[in-house]
C-alpha positions in Angstrom: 81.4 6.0 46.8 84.3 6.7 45.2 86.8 9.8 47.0 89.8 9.4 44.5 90.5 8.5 41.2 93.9 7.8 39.4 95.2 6.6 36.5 98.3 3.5 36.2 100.0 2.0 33.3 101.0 -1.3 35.5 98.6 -2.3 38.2 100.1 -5.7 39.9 97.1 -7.2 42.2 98.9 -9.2 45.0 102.6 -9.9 46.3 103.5 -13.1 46.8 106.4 -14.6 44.6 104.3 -14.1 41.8 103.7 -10.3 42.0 107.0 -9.6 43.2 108.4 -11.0 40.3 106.3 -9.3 37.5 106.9 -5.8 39.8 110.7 -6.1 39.2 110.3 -7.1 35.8 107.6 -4.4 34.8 109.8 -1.5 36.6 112.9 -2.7 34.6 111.0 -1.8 31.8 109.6 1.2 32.5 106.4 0.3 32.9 105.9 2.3 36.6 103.9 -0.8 37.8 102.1 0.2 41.1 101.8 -2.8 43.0 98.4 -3.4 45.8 99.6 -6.1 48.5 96.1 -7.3 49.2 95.1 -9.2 52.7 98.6 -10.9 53.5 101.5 -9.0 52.3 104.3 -11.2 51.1 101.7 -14.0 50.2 101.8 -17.6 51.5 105.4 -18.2 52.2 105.1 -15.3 54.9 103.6 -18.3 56.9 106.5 -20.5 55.9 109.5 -20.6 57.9 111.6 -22.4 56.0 112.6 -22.6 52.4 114.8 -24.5 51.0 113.7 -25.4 47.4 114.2 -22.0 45.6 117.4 -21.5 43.8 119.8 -18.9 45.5 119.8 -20.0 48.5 122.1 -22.6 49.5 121.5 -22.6 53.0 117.5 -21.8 53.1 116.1 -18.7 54.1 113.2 -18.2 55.9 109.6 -17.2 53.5 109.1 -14.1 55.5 112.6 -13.1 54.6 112.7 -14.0 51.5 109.6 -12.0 50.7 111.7 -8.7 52.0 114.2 -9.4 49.6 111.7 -9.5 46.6 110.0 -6.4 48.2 113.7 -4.4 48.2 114.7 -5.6 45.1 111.1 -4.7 43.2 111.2 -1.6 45.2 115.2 -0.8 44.2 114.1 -0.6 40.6 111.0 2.3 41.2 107.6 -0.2 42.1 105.5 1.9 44.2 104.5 -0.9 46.7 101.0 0.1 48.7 98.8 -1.5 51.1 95.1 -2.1 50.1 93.3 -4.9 48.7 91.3 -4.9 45.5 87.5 -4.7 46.1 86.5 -4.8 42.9 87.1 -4.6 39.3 85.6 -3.8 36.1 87.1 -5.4 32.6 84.0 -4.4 30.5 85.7 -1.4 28.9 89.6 0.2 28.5 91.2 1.1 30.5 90.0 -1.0 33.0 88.6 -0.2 36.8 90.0 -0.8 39.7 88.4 -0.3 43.4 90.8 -0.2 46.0 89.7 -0.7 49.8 86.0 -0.2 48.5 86.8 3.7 47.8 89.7 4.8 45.5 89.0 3.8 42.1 91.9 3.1 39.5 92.3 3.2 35.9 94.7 0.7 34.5 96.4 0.4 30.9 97.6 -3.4 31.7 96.4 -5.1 35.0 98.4 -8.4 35.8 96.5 -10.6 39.2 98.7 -12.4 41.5 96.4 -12.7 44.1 97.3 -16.2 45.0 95.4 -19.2 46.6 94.6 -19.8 50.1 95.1 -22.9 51.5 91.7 -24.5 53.3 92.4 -25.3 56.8 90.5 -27.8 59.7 90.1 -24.0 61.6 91.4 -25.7 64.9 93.0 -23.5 67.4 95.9 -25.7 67.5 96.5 -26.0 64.1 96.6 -22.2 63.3 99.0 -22.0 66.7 100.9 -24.4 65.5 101.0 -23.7 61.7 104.9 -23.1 60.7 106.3 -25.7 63.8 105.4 -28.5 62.2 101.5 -27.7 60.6 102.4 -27.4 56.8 99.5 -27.2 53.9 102.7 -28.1 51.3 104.3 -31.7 51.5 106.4 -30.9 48.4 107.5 -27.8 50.1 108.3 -28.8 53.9 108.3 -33.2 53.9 112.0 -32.5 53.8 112.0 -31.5 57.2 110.6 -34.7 58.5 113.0 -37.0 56.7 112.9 -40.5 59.1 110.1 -39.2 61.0 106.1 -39.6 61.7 103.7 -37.5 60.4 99.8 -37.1 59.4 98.1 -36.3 56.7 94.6 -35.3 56.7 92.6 -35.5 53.3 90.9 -37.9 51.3 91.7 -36.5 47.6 94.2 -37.1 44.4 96.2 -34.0 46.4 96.0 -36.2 49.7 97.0 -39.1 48.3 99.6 -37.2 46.1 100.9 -36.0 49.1 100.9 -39.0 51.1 103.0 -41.0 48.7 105.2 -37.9 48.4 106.0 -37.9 52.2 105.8 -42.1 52.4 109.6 -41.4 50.4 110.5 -39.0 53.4 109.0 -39.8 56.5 109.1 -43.4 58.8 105.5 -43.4 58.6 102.3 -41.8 57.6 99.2 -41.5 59.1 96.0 -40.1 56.9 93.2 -39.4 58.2 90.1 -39.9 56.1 86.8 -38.4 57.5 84.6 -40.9 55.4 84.7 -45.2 55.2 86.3 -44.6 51.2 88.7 -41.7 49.9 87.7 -39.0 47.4 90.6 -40.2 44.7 91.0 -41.5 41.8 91.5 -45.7 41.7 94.8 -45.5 40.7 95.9 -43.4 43.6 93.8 -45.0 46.0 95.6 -47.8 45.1 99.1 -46.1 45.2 98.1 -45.4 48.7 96.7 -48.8 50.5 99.5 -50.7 48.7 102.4 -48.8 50.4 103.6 -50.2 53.7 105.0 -46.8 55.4 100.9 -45.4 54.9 98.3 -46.4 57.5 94.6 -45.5 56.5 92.6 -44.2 59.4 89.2 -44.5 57.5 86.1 -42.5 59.0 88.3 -40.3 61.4 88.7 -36.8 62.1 91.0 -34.6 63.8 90.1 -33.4 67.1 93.4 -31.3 68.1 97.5 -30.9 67.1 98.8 -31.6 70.6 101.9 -29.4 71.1 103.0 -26.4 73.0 105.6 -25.2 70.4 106.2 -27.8 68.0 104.1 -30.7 67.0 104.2 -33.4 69.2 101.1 -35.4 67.9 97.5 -35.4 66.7 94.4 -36.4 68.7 91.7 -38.5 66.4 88.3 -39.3 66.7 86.4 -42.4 65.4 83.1 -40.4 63.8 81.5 -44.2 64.3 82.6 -45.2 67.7 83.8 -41.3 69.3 86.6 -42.6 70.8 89.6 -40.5 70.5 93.3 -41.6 71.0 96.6 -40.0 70.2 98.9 -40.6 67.6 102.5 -39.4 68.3 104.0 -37.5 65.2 106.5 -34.4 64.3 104.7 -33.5 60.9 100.9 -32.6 60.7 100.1 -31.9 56.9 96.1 -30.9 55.7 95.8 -31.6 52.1 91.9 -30.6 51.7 91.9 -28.2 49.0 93.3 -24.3 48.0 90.7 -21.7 47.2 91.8 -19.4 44.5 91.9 -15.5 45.2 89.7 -14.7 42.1 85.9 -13.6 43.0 86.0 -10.4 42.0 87.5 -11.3 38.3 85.3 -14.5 38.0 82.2 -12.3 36.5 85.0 -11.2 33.5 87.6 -13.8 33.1 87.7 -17.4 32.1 87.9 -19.4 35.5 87.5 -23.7 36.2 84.7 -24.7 38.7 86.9 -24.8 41.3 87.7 -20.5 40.8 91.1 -21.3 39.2 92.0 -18.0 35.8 92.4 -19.9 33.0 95.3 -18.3 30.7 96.2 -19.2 27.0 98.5 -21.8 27.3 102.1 -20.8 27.3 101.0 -17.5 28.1 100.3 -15.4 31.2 96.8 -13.8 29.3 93.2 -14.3 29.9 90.2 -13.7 27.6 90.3 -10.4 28.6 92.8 -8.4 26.6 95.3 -6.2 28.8 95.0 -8.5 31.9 97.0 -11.3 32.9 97.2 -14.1 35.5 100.0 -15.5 37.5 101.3 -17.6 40.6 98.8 -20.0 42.4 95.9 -18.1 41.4 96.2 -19.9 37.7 98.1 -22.6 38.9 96.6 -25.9 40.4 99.1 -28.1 39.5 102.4 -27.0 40.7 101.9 -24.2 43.9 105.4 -23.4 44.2 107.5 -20.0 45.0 109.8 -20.7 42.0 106.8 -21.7 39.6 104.9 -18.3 40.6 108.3 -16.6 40.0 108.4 -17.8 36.5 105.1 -16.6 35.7 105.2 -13.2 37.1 107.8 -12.7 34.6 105.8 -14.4 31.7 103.1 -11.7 32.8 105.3 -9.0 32.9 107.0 -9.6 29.8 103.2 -10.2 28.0 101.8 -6.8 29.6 105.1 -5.1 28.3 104.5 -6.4 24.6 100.5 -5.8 24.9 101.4 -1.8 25.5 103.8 -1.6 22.9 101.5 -3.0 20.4 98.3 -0.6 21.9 100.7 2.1 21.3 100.9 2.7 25.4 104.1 2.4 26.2 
């Protein structure tokens, strides 16, 4: 049942690089974008501790900070930043309908998603303790850190392997752990993967626990053939099994991959629907990076301002 109703030019779902970015863009224009933080303010990199890899920051900053700073800086130029999460969504008809928090219901002119993906964990209690101190679901974004050191891997597809040969270039050595007796990649990057010295395949393993108090200290496997467990000491633990897309509620009206991914126009920031538009990891498979989601919260702000001007709404 809906309590309230109210009516927005620019609604931004989600506030992660992505959001932040279209919000600043979108206020500079005068659109008055009102922006909904969903589940985890801030997005992913609020779970990040260090960054290193976005521009402006010579010496790193830390995600959670760096997400205040887009917050300010969206907020200096009028967003009006609210907590809720979108429940659910109607794009049958113009303008479109919003439910916030299952009871206030929206109207919006131009509605651009930035709800992200969630990375899919093991759901071990020492992995979530441990996630920031040496857990990481992003080698691009954190190998850095263990530059002449030993970490694990745990995964058994192209993003694994990716990943592994990614951090093989970093790290002394590399442990992944394969639950099955084969891996889940393509042949060429199978390949890539058994022919490089600095990777040792632990084929039909699993991860019983991240040993640490505060940091990573190592990983406890288990044989799923034999049981027997033993420790492996490393400084890096990395799961590489997959990102869900934050889409569900838009999948019944927008163009999505089996896997849940928005599919936009290419070179764009639009889906089939006209007035809405995707951006950041919840469209983007490929790359999953702050400064990538950056760039295409501004594509999606700068689309949403041309589609009012030519609707005659702003």
């Amino acid at each position: 049942m809906t309590t309230t109703a109210e009516h927005v030019k620019c609604l931004i779902i989600g506030s992660g690089p992505a959001g932040y970015t279209a919000a600043i863009y979108a206020a500079r224009a005068n659109m008055q974008p009102i922006m909904y933080q969903g589940l985890q303010p801030g997005g992913q990199l609020t779970i990040t501790n260090d960054v290193e890899n976005f521009p402006g920051y010579p010496d790193g900053v830390m995600g959670p900070s760096m997400m205040e700073d887009l917050k300010k800086q969206a907020e200096r130029f009028g967003t009006d930043i609210r907590y809720g999460l979108a429940t659910a969504v109607d794009f049958s008809s113009h303008p479109h309908k919003i439910t916030i928090d299952e009871n206030k219901e929206l109207t919006a002119d131009a509605v651009i998603i930035a709800t992200g993906a969630s990375a899919k964990w093991l759901g071990l209690e020492s992995e979530a303790r441990l996630n920031g101190s040496g857990v990481s679901a992003c080698a691009v974004c954190d190998g850095f850190f263990y530059r002449n050191m030993d970490v694990a891997i745990v995964g058994a597809g192209d993003t694994a392997a990716e990943e592994a040969t990614y951090l093989a270039n970093l790290a002394s050595k590399v442990y992944m752990i394969v639950r099955k007796g084969e891996m889940r990649a393509s042949k060429i990057m199978q390949q890539r993967v058994l022919d490089n010295p600095k990777i040792e395949v632990l084929f039909d393993t699993v991860t019983d626990e991240v040993l640490g108090e505060h940091a990573v200290e190592g990983v406890r496997v288990k044989n799923v053939l034999t049981h027997e467990c033993r420790d492996i000491k490393v400084q890096g633990f990395f799961v590489a099994i997959g990102h869900e897309p934050n889409s569900k509620i838009f999948q019944p009206y927008l163009h999505h991959d089996e896997q849940g991914y928005l599919k936009t126009i290419p070179g764009t920031s639009k889906t089939n629907v006209d007035g809405v538009f995707a951006c950041g990891d919840v469209q983007d498979f490929t790359y999953r990076q702050a400064v990538t989601a950056a760039g295409t919260g501004c594509m999606a702000a700068l689309d949403a301002e041309r589609y009012l001007a030519a609707s005659g709404l702003h």
